[in-house]
C-alpha positions in Angstrom: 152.3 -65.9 196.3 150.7 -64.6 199.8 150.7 -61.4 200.9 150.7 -60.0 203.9 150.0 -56.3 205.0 151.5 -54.7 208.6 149.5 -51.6 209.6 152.2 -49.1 210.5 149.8 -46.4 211.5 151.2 -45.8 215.0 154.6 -44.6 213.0 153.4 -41.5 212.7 154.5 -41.4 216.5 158.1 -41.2 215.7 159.7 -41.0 218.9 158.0 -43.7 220.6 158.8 -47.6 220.7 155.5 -48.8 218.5 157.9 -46.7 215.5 160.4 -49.1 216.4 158.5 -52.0 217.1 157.0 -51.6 213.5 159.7 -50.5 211.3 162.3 -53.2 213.1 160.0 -56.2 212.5 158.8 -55.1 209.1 162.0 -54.7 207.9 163.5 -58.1 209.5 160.2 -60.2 208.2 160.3 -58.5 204.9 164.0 -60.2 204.5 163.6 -63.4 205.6 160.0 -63.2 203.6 161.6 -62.9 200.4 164.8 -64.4 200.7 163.8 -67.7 202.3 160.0 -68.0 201.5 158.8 -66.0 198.5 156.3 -64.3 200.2 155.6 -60.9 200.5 155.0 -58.3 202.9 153.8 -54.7 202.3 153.8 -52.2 204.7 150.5 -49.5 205.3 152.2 -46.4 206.4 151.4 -42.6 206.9 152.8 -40.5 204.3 155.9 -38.7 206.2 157.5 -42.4 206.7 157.1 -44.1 203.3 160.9 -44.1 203.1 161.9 -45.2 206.7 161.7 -48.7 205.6 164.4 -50.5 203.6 165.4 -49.6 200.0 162.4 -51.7 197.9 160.3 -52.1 200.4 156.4 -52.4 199.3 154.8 -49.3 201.5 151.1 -48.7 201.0 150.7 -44.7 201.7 147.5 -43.9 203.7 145.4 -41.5 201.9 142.2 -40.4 203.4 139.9 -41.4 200.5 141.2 -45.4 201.9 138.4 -44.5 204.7 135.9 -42.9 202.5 135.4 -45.3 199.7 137.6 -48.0 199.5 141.1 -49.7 199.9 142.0 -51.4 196.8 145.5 -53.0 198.7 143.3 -55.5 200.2 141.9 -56.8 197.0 144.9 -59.1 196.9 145.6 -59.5 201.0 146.0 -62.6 203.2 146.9 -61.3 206.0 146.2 -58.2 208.0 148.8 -57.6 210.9 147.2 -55.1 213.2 150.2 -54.2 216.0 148.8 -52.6 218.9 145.3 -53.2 221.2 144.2 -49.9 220.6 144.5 -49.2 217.2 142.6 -50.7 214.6 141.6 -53.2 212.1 141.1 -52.1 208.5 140.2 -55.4 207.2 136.9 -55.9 210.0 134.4 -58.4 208.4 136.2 -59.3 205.6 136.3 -63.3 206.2 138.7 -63.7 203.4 141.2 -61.9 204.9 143.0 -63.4 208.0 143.8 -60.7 210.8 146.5 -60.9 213.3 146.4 -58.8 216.5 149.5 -58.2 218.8 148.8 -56.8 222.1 151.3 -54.9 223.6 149.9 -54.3 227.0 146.8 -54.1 229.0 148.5 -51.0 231.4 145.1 -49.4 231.8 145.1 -51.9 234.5 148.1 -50.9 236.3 148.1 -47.3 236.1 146.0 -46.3 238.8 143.0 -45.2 236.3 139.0 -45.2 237.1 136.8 -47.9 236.5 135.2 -45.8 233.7 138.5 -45.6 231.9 139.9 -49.3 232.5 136.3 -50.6 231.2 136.7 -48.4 228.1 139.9 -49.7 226.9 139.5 -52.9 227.5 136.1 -52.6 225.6 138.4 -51.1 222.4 140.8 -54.0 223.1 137.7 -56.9 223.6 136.5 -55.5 219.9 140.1 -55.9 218.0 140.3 -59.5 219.6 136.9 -60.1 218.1 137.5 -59.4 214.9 141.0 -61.2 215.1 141.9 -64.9 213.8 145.2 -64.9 216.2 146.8 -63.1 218.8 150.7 -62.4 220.0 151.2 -60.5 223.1 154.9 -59.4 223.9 155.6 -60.7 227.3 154.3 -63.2 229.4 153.1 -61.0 231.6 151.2 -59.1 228.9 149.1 -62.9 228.5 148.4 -63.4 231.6 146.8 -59.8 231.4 144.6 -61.0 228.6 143.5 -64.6 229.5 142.5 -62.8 232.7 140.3 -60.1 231.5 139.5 -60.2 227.7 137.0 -62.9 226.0 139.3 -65.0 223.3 137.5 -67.8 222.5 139.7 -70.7 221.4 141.7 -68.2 219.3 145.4 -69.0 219.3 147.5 -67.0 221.8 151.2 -66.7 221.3 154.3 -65.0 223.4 156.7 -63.2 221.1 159.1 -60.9 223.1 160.4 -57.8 221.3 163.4 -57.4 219.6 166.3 -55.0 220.4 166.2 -51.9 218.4 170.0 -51.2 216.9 171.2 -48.3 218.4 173.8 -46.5 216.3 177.6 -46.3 217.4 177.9 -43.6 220.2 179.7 -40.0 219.1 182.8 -38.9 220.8 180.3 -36.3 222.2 176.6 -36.2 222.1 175.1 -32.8 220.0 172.5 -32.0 222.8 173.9 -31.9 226.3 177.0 -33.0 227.7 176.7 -34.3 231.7 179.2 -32.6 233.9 179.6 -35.9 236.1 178.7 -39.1 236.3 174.6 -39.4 235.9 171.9 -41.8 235.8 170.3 -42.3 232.6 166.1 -43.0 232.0 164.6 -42.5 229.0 160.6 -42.5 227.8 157.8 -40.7 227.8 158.0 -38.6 230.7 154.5 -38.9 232.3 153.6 -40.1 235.7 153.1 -44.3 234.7 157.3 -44.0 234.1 157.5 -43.0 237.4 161.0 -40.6 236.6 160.2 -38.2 239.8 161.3 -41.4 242.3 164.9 -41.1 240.7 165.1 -37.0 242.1 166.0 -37.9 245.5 169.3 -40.3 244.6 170.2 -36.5 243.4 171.1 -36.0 247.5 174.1 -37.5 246.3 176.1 -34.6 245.0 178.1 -35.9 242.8 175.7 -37.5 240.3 173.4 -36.1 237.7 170.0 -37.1 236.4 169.2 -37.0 232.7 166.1 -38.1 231.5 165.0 -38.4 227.8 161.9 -39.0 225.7 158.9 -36.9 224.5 157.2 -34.8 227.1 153.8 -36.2 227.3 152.5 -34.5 230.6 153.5 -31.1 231.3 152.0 -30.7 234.9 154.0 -33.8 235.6 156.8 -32.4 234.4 156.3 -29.4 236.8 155.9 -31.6 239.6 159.5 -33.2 239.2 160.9 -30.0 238.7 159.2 -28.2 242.2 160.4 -31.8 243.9 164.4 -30.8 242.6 163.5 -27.1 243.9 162.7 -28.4 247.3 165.9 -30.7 247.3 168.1 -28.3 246.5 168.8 -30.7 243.1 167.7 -28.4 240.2 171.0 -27.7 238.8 171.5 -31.4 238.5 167.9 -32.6 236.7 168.0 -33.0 232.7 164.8 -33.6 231.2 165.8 -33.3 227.8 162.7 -34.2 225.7 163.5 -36.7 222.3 167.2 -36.8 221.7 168.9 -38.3 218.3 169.6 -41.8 217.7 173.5 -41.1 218.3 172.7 -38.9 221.4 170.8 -41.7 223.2 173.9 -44.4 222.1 176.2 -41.6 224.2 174.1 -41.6 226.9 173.4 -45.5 227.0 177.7 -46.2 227.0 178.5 -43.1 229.2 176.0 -43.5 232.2 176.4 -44.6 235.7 173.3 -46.4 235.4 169.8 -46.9 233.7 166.9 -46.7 235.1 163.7 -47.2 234.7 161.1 -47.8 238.0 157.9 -47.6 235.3 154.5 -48.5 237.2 153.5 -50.5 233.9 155.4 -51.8 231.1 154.5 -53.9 228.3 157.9 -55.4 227.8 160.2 -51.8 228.3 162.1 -51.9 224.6 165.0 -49.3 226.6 165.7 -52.2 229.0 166.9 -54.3 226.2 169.0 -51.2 224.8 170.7 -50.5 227.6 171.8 -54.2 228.1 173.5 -54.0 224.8 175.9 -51.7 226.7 176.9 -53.8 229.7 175.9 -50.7 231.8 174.2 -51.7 235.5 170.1 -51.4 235.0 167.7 -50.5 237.6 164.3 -50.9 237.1 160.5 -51.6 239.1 159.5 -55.1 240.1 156.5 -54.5 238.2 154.2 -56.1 234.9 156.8 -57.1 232.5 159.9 -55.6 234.0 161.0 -58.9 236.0 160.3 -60.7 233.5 162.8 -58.5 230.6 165.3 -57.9 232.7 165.5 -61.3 234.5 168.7 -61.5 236.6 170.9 -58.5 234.6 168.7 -55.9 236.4 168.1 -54.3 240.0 164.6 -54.1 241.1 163.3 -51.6 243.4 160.4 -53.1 245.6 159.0 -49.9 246.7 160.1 -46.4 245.9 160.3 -44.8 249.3 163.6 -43.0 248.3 165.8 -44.4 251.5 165.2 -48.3 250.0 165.9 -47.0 246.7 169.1 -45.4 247.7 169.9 -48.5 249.3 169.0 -51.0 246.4 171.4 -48.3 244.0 174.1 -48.7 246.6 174.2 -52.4 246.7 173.4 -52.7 243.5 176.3 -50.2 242.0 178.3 -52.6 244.4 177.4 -55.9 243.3 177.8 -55.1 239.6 181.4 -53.8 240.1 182.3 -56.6 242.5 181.2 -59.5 240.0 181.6 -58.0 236.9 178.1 -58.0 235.7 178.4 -56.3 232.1 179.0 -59.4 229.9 176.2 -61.0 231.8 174.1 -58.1 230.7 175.0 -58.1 227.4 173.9 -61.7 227.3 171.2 -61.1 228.5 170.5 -58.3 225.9 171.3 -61.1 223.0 168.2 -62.9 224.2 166.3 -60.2 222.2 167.5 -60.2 218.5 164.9 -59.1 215.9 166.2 -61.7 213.8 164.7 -64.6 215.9 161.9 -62.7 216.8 161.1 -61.6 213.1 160.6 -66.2 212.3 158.7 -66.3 215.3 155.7 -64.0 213.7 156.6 -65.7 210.5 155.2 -69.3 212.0 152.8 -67.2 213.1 151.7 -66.0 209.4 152.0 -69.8 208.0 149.5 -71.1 210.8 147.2 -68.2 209.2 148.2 -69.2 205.6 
């Protein structure tokens, strides 16, 4: 019987979408693992999440002798699944020991960053894919990326999308803030690649609010929204809420006027996909992945001079309510089921087996 280990390191992030990214597939491959193939997946995690995973599931806790001396859980290890381009891979030089890389994104390239940072990342990246037997990336776009700029050899190269992460049924009334009207909804981390500070000036409109959720990763930026809504006149109508519950973010997902997200770079944008489950009108950049995710159930703004983007909400807001757009959205959203996605990496693991 194979076994196969999924480095869950990033979980230690828990409000981010690598959490999600790892404890959704582990938990989906781990089912179909054992139910349909009697193989076995185990999952290397930090000690604060070694009971986020289903009941039974086979979680290796990090300890920091693993770095020091040795790891015994890869004495008996086929397969190393290492799930992000920046991270690492435990397993390096071990021949024996098949090692699968997924790249989430090459934004460095995207983001407006020097040439001194670009070249460093995409060094850390160039030395994962080195030491890897295969590759998935999670968009097309994402490939592209990487057959332009990395060094892979003739190493296979595969396009898995994400899956949706389930978002629990919405409360009656969300714990943290209640809007007063109708508001836009964006959620990440707040930091300038998202781009949130474009979405102030639809706030001209008095009668909407702007509530924005997700860890606050850069302060000064942060400050620089908030002077924008002083010089608008729009303060009293800007939400940046930070992380929100699980049940919070379902309220705000069903009770907005609209998502948005007008990201400068984006991987694949795993709140796209959760807002489509909902049927509500999305909003997002023409940019990287973004086109590519949201397909024809999203807006796109083309620029984010704030007159075209009032313009492509108007029409848009229009358009959905004139064609009735939400069961096409939540189509769309069905395109993106962890259960699919979860055999797609499995074929993925038997090519390596």
């Amino acid at each position: 019987m194979k076994k196969i280990i999924l480095d869950c390191d990033l979980m230690r992030y828990r409000h981010s979408g690598l959490y999600h990214y790892c404890l959704n597939l582990g938990n989906h491959v781990r089912r179909i693992l054992e139910k349909e193939h009697r193989e076995k997946i185990a999952f290397y995690i930090p000690p604060a999440e070694k009971n986020s995973f289903d009941a039974g599931a086979n979680c290796i806790v990090e300890r920091k002798w693993h770095d020091k001396f040795f790891k015994p859980f890869l004495w008996d290890c086929d397969i190393w699944h290492a799930p992000f381009q920046s991270g690492r891979v435990v397993p390096a030089g071990k021949k024996k020991i098949k090692t699968l890389l997924t790249i989430h994104d090459l934004n460095c390239l995207h983001e407006g960053k020097s040439m001194k940072v670009q070249k460093e990342s995409l060094q850390k990246t160039q030395k994962l894919i080195d030491y890897s037997d295969a590759i998935v990336c999670i968009s097309h776009h994402c490939k592209k990326d990487v057959l332009e700029n990395m060094e892979v050899s003739n190493k296979p190269l595969y396009v898995i999308h994400n899956g949706t992460h389930h978002v629990s049924a919405p409360p009656v009334n969300p714990d943290g803030y209640k809007p007063a009207m109708p508001f836009i909804f964006a959620m990440g981390y707040v930091n300038q690649k998202k781009n949130f500070h474009t979405l102030v000036p639809l706030l001209k409109d008095p009668g909407i609010e702007l509530v924005v959720a997700g860890r606050l990763d850069e302060p000064d930026y942060i400050k620089d929204m908030q002077k924008l809504a002083e010089r608008l006149a729009v303060t009293d109508r800007l939400h940046i809420l930070g992380p929100v519950a699980e049940k919070d973010k379902a309220w705000y997902f069903k009770n907005c006027l609209a998502f948005m997200l007008p990201s400068l770079a984006e991987g694949f944008g795993a709140p796209v996909v959760e807002a489509m489950k909902f049927g509500k009108p999305i909003f997002l950049s023409n940019l990287t992945s973004l086109p590519e995710i949201g397909g024809d159930a999203a807006f796109y703004f083309n620029d984010f001079e704030p007159g075209n983007m009032q313009q492509v909400f108007n029409l848009g807001l229009t358009k959905y309510r004139n064609n009735g757009m939400a069961d096409a959205i939540m189509k769309r959203g069905n395109d993106f089921e962890w259960e699919d996605k979860a055999r797609q990496y499995i074929e993925v693991y038997k090519t390596l087996l």
